[in-house]
BALOBA-1460 file (C-alpha; in Angstrom, 3 decimals):
// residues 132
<rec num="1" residu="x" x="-16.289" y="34.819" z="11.979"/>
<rec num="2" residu="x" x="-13.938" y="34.127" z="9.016"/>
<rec num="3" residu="x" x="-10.550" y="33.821" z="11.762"/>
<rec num="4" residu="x" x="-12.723" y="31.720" z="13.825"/>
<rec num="5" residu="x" x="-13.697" y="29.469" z="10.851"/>
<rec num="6" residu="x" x="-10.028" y="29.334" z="10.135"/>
<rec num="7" residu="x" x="-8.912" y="28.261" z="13.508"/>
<rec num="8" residu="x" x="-11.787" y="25.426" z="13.747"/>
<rec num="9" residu="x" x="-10.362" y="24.055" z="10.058"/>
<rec num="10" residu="x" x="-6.780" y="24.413" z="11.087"/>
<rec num="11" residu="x" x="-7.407" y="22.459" z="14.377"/>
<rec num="12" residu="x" x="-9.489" y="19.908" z="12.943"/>
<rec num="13" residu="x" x="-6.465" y="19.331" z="10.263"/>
<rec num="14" residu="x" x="-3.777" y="19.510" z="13.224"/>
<rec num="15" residu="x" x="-5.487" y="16.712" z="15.294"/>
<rec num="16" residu="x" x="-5.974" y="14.453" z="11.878"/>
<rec num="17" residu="x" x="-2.743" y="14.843" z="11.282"/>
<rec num="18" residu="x" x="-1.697" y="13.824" z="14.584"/>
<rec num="19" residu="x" x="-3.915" y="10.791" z="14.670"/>
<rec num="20" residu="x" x="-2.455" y="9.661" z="11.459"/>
<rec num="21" residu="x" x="0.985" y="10.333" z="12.723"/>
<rec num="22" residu="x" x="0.295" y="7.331" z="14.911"/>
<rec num="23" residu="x" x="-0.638" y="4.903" z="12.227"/>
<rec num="24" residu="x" x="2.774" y="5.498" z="10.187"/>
<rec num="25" residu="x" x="4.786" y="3.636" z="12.652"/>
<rec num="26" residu="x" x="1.958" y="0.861" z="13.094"/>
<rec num="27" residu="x" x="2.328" y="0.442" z="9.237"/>
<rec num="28" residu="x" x="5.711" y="0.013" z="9.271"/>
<rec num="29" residu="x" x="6.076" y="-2.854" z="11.885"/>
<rec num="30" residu="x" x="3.201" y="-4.764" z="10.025"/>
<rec num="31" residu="x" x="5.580" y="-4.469" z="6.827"/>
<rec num="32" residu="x" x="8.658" y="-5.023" z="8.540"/>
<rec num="33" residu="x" x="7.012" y="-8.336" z="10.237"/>
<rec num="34" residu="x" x="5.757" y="-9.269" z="6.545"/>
<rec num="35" residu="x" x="9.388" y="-8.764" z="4.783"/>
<rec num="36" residu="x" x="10.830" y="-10.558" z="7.962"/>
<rec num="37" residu="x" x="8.284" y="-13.762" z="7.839"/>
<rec num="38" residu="x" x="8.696" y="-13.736" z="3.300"/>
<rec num="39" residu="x" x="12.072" y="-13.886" z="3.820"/>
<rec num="40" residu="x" x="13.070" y="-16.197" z="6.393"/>
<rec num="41" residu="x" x="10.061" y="-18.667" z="5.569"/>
<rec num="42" residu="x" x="8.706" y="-20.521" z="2.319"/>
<rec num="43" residu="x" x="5.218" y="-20.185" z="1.667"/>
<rec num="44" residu="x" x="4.223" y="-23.673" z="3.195"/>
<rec num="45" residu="x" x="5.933" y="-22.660" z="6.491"/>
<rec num="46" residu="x" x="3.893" y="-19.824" z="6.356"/>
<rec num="47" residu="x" x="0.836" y="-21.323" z="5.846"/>
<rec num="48" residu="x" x="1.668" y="-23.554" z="8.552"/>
<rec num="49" residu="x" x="2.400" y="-21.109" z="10.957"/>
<rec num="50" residu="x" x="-0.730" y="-19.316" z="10.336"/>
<rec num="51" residu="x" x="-3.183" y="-22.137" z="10.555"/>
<rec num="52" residu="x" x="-1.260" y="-22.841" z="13.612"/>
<rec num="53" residu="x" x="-2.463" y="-19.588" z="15.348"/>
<rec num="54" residu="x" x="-5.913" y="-19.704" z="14.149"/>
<rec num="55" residu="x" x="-6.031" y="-23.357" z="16.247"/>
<rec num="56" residu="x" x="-4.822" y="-21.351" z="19.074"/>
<rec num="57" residu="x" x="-7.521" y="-19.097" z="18.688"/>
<rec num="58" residu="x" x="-10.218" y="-21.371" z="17.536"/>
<rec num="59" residu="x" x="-8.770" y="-23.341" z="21.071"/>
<rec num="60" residu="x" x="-9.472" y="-20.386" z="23.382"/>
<rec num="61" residu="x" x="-12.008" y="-20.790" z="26.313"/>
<rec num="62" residu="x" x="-15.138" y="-19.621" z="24.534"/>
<rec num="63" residu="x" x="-15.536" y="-16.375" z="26.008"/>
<rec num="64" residu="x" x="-12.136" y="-15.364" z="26.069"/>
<rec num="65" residu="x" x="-12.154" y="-16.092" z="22.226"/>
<rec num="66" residu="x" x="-15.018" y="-13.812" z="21.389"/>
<rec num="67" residu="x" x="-13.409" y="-11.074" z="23.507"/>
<rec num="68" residu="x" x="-10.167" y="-11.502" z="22.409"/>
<rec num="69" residu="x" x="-11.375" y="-11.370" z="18.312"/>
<rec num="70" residu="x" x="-13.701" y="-8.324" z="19.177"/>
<rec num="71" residu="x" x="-10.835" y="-6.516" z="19.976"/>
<rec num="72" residu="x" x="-7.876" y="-7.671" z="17.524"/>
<rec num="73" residu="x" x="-10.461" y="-8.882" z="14.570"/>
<rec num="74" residu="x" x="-13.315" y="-6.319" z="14.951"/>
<rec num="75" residu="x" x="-11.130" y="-3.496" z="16.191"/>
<rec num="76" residu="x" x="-13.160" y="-2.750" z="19.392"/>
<rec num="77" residu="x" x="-11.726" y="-0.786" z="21.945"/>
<rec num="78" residu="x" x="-11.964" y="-1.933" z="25.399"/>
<rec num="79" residu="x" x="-14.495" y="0.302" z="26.393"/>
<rec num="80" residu="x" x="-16.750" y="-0.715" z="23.421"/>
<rec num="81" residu="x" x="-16.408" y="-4.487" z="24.224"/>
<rec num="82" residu="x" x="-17.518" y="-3.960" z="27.459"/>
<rec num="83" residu="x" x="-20.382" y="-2.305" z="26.659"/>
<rec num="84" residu="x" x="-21.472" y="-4.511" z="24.159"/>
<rec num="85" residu="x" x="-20.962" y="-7.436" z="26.522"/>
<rec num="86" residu="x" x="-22.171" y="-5.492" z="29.566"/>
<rec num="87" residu="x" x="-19.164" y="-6.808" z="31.724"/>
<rec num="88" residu="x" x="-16.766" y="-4.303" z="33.053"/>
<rec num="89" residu="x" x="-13.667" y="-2.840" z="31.368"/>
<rec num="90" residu="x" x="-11.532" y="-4.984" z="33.820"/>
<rec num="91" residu="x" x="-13.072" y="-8.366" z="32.674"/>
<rec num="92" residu="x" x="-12.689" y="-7.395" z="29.338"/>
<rec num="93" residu="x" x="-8.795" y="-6.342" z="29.809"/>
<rec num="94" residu="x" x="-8.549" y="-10.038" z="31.789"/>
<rec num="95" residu="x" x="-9.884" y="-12.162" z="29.089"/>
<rec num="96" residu="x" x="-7.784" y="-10.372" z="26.349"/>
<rec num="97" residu="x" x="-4.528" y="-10.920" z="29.073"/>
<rec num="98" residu="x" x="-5.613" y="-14.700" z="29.309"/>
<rec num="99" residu="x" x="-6.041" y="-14.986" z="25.318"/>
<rec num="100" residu="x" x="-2.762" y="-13.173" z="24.823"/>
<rec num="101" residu="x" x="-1.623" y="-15.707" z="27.619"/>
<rec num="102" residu="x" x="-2.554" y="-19.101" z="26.401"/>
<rec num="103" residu="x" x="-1.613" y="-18.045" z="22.537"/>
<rec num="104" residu="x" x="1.932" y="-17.226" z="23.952"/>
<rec num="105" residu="x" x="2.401" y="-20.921" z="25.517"/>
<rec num="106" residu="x" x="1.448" y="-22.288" z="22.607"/>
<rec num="107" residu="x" x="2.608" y="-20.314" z="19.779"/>
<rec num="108" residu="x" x="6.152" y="-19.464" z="21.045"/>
<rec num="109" residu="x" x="8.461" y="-16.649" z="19.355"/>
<rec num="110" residu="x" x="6.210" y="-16.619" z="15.988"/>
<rec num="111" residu="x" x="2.789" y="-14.999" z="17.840"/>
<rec num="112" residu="x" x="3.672" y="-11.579" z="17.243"/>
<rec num="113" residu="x" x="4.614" y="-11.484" z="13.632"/>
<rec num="114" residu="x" x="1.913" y="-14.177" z="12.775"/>
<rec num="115" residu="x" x="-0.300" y="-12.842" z="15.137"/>
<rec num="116" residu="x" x="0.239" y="-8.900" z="13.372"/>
<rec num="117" residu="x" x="-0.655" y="-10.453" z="9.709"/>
<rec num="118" residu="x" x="-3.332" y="-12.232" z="10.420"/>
<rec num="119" residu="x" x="-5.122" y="-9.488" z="12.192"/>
<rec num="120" residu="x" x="-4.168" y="-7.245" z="9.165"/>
<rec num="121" residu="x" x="-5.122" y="-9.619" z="6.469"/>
<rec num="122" residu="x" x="-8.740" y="-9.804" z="8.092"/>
<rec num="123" residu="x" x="-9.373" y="-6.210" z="9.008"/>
<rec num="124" residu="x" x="-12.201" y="-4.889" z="7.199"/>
<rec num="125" residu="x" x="-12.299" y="-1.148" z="5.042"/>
<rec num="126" residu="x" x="-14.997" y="0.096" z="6.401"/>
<rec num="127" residu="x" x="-15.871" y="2.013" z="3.733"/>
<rec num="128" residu="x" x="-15.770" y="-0.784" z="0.989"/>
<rec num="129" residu="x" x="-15.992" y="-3.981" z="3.043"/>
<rec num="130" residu="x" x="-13.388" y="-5.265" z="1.993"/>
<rec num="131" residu="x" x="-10.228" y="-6.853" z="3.185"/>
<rec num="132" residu="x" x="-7.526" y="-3.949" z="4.021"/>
């Protein structure tokens, strides 16, 4: 029993560490957007920019919006979404296409970076609530 208690631990450490493999690269684009936007913008630019993508948001067909924030605000996976919503995995994929869509025409070439730290800024720890 003691070899197969080993191999369960040692798996169970092996697929962590793979899982948080994934989130070091993840990490480093959000900081490489942040030192890219701090550098090449002042802080009122900034600020602009951002409250310029929450319109966009706030702007979205209604449904679309709620989808589209379950998924990038809430961290829902598709699957989840369309549970919750009871519409299929397709309609949820569509509305988060359309959001991505629409932000893209109206945002231009800031969405992603702006887009990234927003996101970031207003993800919850679930363990502490707070802002991570």
């Amino acid at each position: 029993i003691r070899s197969f208690l080993y191999k369960s631990v040692y798996n169970e450490f092996i697929d962590e560490y793979r899982k948080q493999k994934l989130v070091v690269p993840l990490e480093k684009k959000y900081i490489d957007a942040l030192t890219t936007m701090v550098e090449n913008e002042d802080e009122h630019a900034l600020e602009a920019k951002i409250k310029l993508v929450k319109r966009a948001i706030h702007n979205l067909p209604p449904k679309c919006r709620e989808i589209f924030m379950l998924s990038k605000h809430d961290g829902l996976t598709n699957l989840e979404i369309a549970e919750y919503k009871q519409v299929s995995i397709k309609s949820v994929e569509a509305h988060i296409t359309k959001a991505f869509s629409i932000l893209r025409q109206s945002i231009r070439e800031e969405m992603p970076q702006v887009l990234f730290l927003i996101f970031k800024s207003l993800k919850k720890d679930p363990h502490t609530s707070r802002s991570v």
